[in-house]
N, CA, C and O atoms as a Tripos MOL2 file, in Angstrom:
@<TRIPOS>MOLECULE
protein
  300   299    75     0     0
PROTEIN
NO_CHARGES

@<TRIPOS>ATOM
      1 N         -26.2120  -13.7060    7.6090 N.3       1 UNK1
      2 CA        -25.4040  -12.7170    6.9190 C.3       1 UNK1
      3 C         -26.1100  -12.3450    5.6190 C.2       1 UNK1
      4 O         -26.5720  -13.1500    4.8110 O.2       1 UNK1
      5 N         -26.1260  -11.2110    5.5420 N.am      2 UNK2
      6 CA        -26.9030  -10.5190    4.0220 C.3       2 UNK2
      7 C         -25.7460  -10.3370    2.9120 C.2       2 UNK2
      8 O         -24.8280   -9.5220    3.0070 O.2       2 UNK2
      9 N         -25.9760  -11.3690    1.6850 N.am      3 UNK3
     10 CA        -25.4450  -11.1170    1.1400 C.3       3 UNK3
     11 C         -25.7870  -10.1370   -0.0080 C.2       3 UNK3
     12 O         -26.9590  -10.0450   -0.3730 O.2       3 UNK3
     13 N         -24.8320   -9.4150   -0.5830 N.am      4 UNK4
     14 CA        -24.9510   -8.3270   -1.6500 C.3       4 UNK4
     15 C         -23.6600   -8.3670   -2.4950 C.2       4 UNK4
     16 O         -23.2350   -7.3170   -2.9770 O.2       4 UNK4
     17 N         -22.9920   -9.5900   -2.7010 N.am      5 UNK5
     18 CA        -22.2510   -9.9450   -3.4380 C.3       5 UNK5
     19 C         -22.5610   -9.9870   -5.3490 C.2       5 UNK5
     20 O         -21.8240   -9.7650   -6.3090 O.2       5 UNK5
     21 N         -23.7650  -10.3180   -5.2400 N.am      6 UNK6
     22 CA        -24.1300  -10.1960   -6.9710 C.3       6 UNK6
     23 C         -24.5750   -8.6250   -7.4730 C.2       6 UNK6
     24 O         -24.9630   -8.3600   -8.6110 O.2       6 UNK6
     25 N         -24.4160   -7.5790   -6.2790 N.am      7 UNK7
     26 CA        -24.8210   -6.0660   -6.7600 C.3       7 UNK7
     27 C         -23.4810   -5.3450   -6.6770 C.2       7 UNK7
     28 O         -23.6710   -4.1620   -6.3950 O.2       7 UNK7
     29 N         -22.2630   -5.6310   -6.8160 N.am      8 UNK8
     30 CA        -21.0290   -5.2560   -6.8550 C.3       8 UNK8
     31 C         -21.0100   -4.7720   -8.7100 C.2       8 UNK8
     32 O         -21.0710   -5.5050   -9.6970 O.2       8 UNK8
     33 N         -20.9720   -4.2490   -8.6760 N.am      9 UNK9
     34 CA        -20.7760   -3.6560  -10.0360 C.3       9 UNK9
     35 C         -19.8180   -3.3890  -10.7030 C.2       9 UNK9
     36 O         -19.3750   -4.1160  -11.5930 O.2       9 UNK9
     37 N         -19.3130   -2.1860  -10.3290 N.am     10 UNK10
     38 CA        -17.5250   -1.8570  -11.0190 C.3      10 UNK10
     39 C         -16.6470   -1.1090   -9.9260 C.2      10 UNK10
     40 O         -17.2380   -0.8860   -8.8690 O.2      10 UNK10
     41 N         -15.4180   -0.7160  -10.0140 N.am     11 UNK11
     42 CA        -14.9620    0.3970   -9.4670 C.3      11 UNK11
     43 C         -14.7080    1.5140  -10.1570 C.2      11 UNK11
     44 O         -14.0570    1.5090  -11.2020 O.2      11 UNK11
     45 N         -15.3310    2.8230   -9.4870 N.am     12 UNK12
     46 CA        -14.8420    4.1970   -9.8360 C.3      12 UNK12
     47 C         -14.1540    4.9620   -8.9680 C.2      12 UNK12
     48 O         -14.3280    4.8240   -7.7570 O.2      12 UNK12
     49 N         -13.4430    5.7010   -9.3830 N.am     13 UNK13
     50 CA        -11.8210    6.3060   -9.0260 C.3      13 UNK13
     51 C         -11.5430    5.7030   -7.7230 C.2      13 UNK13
     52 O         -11.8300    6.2320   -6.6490 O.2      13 UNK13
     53 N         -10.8250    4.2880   -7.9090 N.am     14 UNK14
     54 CA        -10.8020    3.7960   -6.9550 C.3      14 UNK14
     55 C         -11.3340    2.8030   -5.9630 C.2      14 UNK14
     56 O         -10.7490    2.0450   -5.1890 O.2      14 UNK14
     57 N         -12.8240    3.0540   -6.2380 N.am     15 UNK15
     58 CA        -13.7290    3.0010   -5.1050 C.3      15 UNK15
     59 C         -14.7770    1.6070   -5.7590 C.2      15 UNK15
     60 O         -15.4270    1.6820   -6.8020 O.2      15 UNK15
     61 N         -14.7160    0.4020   -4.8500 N.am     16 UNK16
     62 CA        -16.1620   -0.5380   -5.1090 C.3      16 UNK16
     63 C         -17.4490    0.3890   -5.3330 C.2      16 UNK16
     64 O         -17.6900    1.3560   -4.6110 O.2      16 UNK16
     65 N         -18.1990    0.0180   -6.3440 N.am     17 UNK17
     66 CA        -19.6000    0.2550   -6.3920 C.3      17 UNK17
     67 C         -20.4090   -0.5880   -5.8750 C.2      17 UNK17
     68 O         -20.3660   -1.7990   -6.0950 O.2      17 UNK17
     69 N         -21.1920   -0.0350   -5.1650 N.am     18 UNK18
     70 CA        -22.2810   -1.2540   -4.6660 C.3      18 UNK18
     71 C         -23.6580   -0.7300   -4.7080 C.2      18 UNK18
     72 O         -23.8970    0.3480   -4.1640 O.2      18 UNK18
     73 N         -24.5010   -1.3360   -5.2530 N.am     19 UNK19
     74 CA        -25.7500   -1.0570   -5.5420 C.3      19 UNK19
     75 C         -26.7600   -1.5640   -4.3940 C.2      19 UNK19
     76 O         -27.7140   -2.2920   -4.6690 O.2      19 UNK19
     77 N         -26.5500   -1.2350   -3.4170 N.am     20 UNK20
     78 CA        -27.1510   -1.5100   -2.2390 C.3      20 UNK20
     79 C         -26.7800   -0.5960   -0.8200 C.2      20 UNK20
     80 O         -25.7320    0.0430   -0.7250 O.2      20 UNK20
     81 N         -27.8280   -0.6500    0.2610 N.am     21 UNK21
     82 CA        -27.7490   -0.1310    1.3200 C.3      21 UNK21
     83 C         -27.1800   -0.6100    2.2560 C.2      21 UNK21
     84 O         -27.8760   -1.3840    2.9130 O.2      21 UNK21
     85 N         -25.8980   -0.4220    2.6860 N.am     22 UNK22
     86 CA        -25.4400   -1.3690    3.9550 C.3      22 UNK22
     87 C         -25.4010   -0.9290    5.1800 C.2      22 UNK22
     88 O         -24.8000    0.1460    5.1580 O.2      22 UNK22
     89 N         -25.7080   -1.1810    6.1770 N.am     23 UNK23
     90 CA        -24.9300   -0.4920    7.8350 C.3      23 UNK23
     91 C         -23.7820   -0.0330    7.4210 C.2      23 UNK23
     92 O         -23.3340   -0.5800    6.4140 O.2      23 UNK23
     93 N         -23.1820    0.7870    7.8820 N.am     24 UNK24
     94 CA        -21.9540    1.6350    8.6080 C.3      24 UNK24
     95 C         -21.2070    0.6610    8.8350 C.2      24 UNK24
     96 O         -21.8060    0.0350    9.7100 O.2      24 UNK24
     97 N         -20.0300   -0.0060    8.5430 N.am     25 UNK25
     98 CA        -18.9000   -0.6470    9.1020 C.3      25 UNK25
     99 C         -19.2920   -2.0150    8.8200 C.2      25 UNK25
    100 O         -18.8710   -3.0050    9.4190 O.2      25 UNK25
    101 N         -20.2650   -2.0010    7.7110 N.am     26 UNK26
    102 CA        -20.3030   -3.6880    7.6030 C.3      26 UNK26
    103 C         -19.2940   -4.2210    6.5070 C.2      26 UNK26
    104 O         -18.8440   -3.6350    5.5220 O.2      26 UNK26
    105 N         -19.0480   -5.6430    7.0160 N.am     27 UNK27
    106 CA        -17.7650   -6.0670    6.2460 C.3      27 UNK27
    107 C         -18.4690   -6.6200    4.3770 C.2      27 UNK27
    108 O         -19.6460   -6.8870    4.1340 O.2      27 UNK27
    109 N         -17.6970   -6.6330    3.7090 N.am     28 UNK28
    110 CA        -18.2990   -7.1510    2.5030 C.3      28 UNK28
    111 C         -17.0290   -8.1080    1.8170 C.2      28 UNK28
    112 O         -15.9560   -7.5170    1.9410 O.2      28 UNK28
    113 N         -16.9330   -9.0960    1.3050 N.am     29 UNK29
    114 CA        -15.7220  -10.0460    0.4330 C.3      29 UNK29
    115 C         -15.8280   -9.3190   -1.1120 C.2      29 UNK29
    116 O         -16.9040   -8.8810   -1.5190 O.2      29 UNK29
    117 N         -14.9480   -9.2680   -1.6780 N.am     30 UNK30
    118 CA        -14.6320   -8.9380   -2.6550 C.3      30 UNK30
    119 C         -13.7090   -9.8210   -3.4150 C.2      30 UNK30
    120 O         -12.8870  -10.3250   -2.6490 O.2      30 UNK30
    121 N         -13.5540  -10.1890   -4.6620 N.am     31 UNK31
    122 CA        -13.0720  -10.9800   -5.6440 C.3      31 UNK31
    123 C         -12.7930  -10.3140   -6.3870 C.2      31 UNK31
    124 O         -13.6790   -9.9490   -7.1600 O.2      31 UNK31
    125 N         -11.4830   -9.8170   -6.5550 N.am     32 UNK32
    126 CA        -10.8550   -8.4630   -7.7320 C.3      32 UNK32
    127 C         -10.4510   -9.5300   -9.1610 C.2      32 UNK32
    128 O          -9.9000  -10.6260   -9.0580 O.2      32 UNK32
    129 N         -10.8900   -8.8730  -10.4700 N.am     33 UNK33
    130 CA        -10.5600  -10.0250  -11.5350 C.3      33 UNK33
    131 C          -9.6450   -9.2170  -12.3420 C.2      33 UNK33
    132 O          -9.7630   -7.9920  -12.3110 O.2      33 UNK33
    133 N          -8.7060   -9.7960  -13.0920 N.am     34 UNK34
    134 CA         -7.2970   -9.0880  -14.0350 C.3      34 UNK34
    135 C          -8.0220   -8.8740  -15.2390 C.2      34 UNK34
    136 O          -8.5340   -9.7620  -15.9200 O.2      34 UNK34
    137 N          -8.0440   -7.5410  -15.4890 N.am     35 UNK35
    138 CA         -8.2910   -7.4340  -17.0980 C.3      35 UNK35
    139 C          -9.9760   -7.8870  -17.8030 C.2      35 UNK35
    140 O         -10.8420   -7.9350  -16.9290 O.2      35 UNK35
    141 N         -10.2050   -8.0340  -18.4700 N.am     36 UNK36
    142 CA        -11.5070   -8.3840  -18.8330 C.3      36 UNK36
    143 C         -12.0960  -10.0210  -18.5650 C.2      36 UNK36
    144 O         -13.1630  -10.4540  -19.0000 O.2      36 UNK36
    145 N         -11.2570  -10.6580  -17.8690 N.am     37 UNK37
    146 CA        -11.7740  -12.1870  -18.1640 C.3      37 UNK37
    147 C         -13.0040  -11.5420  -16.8220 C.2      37 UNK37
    148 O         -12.9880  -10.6030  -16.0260 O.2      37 UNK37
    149 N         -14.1100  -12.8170  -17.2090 N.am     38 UNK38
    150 CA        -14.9660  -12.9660  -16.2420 C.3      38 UNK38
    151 C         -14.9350  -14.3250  -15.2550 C.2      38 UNK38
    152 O         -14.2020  -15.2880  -15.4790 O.2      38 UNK38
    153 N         -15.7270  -14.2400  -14.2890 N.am     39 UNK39
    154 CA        -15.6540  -15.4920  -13.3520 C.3      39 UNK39
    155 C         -16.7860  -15.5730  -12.7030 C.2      39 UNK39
    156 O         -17.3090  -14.6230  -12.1190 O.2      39 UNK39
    157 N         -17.2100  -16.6460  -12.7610 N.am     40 UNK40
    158 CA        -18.6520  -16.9570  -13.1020 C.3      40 UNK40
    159 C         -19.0840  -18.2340  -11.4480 C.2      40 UNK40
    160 O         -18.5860  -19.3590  -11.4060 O.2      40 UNK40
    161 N         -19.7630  -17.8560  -10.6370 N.am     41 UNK41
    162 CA        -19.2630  -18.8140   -9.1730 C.3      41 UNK41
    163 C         -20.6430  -19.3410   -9.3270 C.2      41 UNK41
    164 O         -21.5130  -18.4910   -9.5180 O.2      41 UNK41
    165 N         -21.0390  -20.7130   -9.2740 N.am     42 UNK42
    166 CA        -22.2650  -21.2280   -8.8870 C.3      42 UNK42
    167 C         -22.6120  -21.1040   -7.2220 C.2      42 UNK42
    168 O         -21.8370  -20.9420   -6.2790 O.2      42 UNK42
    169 N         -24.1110  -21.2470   -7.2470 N.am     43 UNK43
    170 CA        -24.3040  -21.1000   -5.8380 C.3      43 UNK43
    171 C         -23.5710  -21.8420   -4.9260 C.2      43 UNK43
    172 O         -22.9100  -21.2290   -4.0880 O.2      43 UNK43
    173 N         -23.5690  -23.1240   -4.9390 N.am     44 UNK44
    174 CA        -22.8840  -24.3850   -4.8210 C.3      44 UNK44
    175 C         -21.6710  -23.9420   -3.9520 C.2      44 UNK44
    176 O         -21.5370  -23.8950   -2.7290 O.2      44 UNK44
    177 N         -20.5360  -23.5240   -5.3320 N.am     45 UNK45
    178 CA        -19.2570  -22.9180   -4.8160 C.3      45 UNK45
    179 C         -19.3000  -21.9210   -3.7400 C.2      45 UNK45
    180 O         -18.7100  -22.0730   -2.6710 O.2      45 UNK45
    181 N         -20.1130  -20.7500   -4.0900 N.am     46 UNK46
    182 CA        -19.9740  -19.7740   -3.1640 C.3      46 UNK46
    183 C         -20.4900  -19.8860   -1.8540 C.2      46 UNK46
    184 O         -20.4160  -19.0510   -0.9530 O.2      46 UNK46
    185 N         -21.0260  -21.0120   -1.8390 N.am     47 UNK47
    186 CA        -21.4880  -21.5780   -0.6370 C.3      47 UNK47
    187 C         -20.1870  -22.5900    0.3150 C.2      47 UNK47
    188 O         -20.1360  -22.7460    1.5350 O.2      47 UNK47
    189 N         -19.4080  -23.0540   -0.5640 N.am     48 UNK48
    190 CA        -17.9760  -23.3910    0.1300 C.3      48 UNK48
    191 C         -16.8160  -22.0950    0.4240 C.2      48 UNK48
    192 O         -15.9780  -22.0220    1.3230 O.2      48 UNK48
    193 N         -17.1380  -21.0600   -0.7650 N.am     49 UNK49
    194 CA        -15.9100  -20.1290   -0.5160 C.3      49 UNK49
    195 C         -16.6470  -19.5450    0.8730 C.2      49 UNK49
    196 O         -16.1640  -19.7250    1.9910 O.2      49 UNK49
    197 N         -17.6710  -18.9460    0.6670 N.am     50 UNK50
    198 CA        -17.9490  -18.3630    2.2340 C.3      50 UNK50
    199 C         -18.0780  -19.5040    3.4060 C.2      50 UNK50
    200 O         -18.0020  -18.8310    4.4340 O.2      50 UNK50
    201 N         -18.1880  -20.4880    3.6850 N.am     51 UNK51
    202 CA        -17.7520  -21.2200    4.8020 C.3      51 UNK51
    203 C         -16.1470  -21.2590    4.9110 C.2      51 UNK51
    204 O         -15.6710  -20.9780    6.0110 O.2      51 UNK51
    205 N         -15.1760  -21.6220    3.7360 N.am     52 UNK52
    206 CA        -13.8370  -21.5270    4.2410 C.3      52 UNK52
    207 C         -13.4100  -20.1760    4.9660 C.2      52 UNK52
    208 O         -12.7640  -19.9680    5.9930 O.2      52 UNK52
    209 N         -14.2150  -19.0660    3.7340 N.am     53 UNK53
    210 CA        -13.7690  -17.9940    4.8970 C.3      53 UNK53
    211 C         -14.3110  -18.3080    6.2730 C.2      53 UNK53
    212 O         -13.4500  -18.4630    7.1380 O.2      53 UNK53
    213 N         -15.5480  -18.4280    6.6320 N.am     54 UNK54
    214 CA        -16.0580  -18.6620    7.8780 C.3      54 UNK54
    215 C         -14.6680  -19.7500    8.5660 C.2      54 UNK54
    216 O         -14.1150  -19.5100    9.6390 O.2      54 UNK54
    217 N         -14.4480  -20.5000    7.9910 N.am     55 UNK55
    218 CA        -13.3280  -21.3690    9.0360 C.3      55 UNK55
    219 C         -12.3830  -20.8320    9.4180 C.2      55 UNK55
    220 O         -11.8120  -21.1410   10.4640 O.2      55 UNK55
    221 N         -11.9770  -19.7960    8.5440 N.am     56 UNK56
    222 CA        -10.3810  -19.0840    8.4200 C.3      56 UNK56
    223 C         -10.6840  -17.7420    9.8670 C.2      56 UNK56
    224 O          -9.7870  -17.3730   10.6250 O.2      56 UNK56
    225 N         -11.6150  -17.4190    9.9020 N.am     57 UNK57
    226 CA        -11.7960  -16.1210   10.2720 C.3      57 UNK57
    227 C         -12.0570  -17.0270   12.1360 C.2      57 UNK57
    228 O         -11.8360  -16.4460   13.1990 O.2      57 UNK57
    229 N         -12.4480  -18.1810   12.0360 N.am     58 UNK58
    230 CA        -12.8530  -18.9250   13.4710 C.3      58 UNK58
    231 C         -11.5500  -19.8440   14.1200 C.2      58 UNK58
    232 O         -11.3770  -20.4810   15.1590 O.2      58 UNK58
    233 N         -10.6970  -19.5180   12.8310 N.am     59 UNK59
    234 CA         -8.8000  -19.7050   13.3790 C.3      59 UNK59
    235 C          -8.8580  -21.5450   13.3990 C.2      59 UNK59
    236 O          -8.0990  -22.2870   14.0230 O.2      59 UNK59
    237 N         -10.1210  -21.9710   12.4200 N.am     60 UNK60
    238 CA        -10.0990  -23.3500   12.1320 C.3      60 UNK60
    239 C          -9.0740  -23.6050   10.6380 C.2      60 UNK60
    240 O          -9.5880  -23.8470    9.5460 O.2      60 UNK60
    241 N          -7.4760  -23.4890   10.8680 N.am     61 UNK61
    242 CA         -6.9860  -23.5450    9.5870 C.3      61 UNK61
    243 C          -6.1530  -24.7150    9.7330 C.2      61 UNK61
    244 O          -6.1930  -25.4140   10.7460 O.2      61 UNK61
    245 N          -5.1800  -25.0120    8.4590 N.am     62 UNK62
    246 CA         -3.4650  -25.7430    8.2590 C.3      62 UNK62
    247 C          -2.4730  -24.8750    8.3810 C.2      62 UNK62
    248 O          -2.5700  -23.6510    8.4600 O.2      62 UNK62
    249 N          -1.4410  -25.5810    8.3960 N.am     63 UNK63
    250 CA         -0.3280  -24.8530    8.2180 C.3      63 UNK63
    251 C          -0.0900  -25.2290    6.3090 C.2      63 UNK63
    252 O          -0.7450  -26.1070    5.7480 O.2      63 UNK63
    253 N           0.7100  -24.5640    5.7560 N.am     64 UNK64
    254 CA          1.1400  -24.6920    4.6800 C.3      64 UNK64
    255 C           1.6410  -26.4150    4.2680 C.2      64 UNK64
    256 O           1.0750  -27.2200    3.5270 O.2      64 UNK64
    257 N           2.6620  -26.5310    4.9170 N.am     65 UNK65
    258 CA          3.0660  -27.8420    4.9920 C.3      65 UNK65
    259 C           2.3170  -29.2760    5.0140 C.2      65 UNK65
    260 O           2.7290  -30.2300    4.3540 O.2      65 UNK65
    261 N           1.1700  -29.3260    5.8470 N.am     66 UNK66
    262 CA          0.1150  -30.1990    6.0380 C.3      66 UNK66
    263 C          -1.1540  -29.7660    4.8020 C.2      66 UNK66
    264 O          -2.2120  -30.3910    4.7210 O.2      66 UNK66
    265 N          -0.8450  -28.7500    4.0250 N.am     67 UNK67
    266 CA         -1.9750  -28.7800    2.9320 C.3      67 UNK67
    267 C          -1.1850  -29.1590    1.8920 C.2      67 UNK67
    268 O          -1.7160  -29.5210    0.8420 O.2      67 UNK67
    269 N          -0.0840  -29.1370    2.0040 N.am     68 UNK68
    270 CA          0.6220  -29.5120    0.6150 C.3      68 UNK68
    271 C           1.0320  -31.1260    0.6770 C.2      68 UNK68
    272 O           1.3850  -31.8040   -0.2880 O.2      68 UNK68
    273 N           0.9270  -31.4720    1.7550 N.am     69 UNK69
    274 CA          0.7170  -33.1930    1.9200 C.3      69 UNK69
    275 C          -0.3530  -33.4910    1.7030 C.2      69 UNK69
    276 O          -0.3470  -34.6030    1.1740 O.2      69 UNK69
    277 N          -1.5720  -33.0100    1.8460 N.am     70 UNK70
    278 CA         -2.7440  -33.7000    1.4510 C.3      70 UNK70
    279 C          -2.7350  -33.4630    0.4330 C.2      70 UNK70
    280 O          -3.0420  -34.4670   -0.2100 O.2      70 UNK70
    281 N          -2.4220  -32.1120   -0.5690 N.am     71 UNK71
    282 CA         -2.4820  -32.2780   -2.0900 C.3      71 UNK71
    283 C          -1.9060  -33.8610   -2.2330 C.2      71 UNK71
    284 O          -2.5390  -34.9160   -2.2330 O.2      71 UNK71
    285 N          -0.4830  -33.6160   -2.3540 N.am     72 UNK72
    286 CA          0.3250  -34.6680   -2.5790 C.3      72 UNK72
    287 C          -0.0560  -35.9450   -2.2410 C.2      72 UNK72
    288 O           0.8210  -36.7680   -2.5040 O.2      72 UNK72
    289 N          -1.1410  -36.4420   -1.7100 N.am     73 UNK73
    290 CA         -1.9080  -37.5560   -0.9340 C.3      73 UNK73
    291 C          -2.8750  -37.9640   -2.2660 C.2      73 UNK73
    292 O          -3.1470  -39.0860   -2.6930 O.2      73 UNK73
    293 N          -3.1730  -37.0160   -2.6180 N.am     74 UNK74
    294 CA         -4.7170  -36.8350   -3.4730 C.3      74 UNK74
    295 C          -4.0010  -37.4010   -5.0080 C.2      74 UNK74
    296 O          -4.7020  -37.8830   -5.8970 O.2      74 UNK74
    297 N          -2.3550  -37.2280   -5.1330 N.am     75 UNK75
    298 CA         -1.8240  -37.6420   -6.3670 C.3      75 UNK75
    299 C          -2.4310  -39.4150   -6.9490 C.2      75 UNK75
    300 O          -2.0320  -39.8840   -8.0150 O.2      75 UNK75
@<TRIPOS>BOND
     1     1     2 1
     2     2     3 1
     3     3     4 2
     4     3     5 am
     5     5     6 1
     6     6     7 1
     7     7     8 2
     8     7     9 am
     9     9    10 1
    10    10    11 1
    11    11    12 2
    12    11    13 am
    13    13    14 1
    14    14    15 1
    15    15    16 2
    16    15    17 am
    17    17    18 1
    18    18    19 1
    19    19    20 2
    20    19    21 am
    21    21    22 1
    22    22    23 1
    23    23    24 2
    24    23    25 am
    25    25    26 1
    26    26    27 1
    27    27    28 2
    28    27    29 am
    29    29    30 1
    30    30    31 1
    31    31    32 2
    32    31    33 am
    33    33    34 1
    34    34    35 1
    35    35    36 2
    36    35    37 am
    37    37    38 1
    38    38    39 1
    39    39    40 2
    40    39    41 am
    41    41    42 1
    42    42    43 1
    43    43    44 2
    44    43    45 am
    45    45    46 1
    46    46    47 1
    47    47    48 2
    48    47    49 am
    49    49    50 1
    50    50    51 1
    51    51    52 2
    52    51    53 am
    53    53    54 1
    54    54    55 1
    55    55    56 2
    56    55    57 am
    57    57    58 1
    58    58    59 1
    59    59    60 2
    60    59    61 am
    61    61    62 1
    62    62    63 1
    63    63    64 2
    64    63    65 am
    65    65    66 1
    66    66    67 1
    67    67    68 2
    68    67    69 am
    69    69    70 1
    70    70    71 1
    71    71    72 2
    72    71    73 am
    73    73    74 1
    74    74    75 1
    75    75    76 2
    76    75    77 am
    77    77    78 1
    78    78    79 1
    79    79    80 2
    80    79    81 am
    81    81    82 1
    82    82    83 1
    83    83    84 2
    84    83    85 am
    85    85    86 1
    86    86    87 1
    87    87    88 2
    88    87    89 am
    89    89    90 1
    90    90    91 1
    91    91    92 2
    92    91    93 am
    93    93    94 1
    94    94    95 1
    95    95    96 2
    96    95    97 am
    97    97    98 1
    98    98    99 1
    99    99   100 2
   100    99   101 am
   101   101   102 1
   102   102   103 1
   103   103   104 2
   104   103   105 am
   105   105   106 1
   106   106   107 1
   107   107   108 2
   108   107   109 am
   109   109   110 1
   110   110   111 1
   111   111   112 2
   112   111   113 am
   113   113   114 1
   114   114   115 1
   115   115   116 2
   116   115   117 am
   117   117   118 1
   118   118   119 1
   119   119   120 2
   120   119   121 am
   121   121   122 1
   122   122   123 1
   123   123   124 2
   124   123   125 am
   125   125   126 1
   126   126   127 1
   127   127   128 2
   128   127   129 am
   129   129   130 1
   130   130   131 1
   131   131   132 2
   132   131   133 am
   133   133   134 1
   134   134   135 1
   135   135   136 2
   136   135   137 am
   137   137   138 1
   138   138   139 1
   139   139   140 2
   140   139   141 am
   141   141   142 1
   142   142   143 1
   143   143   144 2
   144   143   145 am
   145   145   146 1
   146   146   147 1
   147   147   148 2
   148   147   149 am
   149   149   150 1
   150   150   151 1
   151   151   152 2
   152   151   153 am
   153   153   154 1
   154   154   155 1
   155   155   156 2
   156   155   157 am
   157   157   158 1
   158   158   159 1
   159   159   160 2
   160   159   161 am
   161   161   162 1
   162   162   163 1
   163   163   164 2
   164   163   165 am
   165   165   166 1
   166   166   167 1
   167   167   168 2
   168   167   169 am
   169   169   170 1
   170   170   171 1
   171   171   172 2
   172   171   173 am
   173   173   174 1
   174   174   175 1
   175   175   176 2
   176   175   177 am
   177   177   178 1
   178   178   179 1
   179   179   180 2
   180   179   181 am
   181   181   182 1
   182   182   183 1
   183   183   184 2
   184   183   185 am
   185   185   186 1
   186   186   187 1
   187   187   188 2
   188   187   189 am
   189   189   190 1
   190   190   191 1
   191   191   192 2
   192   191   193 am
   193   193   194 1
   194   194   195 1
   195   195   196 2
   196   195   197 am
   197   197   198 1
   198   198   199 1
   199   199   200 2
   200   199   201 am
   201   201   202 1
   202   202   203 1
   203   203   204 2
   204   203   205 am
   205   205   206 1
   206   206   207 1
   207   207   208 2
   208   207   209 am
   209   209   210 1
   210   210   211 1
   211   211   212 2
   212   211   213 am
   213   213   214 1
   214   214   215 1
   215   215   216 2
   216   215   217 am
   217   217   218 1
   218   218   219 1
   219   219   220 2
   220   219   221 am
   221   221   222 1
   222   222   223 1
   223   223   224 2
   224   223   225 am
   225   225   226 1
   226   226   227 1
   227   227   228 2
   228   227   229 am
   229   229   230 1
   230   230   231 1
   231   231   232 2
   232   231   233 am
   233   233   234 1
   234   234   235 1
   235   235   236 2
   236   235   237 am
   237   237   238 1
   238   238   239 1
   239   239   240 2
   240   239   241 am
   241   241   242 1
   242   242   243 1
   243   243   244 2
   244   243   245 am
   245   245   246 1
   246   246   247 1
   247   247   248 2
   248   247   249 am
   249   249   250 1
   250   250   251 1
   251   251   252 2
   252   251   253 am
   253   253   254 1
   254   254   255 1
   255   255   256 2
   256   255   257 am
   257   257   258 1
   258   258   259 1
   259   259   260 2
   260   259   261 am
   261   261   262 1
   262   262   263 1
   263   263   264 2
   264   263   265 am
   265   265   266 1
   266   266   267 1
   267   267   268 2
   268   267   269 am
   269   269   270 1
   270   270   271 1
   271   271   272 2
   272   271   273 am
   273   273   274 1
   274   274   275 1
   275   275   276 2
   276   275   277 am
   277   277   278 1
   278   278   279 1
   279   279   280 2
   280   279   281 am
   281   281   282 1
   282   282   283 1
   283   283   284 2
   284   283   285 am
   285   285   286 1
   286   286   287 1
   287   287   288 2
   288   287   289 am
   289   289   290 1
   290   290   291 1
   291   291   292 2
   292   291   293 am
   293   293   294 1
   294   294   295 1
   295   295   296 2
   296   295   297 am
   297   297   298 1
   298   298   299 1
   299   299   300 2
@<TRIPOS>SUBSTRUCTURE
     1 UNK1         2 RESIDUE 1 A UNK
     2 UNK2         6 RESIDUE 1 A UNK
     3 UNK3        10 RESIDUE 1 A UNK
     4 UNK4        14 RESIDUE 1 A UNK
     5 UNK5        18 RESIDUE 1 A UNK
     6 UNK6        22 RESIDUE 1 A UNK
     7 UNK7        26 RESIDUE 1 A UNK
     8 UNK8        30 RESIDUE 1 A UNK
     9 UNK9        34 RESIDUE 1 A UNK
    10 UNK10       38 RESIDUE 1 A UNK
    11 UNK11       42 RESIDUE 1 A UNK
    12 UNK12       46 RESIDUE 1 A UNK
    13 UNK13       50 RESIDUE 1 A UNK
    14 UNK14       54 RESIDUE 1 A UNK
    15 UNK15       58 RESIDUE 1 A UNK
    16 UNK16       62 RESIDUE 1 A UNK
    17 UNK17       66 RESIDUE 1 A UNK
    18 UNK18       70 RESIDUE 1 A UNK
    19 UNK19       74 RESIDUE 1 A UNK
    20 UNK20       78 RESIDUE 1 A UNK
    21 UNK21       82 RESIDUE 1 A UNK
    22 UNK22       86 RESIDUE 1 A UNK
    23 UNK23       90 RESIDUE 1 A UNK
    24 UNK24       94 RESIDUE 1 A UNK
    25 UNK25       98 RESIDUE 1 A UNK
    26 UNK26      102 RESIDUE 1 A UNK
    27 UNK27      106 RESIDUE 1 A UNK
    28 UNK28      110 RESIDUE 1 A UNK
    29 UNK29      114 RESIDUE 1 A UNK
    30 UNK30      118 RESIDUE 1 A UNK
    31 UNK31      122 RESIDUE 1 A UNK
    32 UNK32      126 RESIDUE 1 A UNK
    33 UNK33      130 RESIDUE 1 A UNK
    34 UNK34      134 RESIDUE 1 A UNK
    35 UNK35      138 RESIDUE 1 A UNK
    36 UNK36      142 RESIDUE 1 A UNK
    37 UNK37      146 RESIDUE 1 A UNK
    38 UNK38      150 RESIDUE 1 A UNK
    39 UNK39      154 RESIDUE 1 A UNK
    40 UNK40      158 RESIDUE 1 A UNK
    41 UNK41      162 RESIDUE 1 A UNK
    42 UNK42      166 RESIDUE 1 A UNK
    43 UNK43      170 RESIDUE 1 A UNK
    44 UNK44      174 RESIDUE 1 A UNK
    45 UNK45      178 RESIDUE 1 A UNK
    46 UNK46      182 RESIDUE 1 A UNK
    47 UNK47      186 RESIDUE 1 A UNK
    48 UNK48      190 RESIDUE 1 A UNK
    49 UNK49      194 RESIDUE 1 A UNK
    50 UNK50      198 RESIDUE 1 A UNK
    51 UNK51      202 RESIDUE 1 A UNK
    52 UNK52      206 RESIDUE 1 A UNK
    53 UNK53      210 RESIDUE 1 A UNK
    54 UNK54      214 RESIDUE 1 A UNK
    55 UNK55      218 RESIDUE 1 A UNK
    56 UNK56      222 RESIDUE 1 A UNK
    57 UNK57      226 RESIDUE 1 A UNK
    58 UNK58      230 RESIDUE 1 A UNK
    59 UNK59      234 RESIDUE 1 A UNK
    60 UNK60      238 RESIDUE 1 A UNK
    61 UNK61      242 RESIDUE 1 A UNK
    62 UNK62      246 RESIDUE 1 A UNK
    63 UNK63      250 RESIDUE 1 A UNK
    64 UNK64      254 RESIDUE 1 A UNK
    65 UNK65      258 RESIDUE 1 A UNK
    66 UNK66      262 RESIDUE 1 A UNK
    67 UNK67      266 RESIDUE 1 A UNK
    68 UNK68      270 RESIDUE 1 A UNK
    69 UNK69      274 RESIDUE 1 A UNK
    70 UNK70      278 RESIDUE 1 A UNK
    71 UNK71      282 RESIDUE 1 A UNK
    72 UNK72      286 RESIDUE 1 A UNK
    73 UNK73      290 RESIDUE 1 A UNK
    74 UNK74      294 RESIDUE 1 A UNK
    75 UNK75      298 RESIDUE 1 A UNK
């Protein structure tokens, strides 16, 4: 998968900017942020957020109930 996650720039009227060439109909993740704070992802992380998506999207998930017991486990 090609990522082009660090050439996301801003939105104008509306619309993601992306500073890159993509195929026609290719999918891209987006991380919308409130207001001026920034958020700052090490490789590391973004290397877990895109596998969970990868799990989520391969219908490898929990139910609500069984993630809030393992929080509660972790107390």
């Amino acid at each position: 998968m090609s990522d082009h996650a660090d050439r996301i720039r801003k939105v104008v009227n509306g619309q993601v900017v992306i500073e890159a060439e993509l195929p026609e109909g290719a999918q891209v993740t987006l991380i919308a942020l409130d207001g001026e704070e920034t958020f700052e992802v090490t490789p590391e992380l973004k290397a877990v957020l895109l596998e969970s998506i990868a799990q989520g999207d391969r219908g490898e998930t929990i139910s609500g109930e069984q993630l809030l017991r393992e929080l509660r486990s972790r107390e």
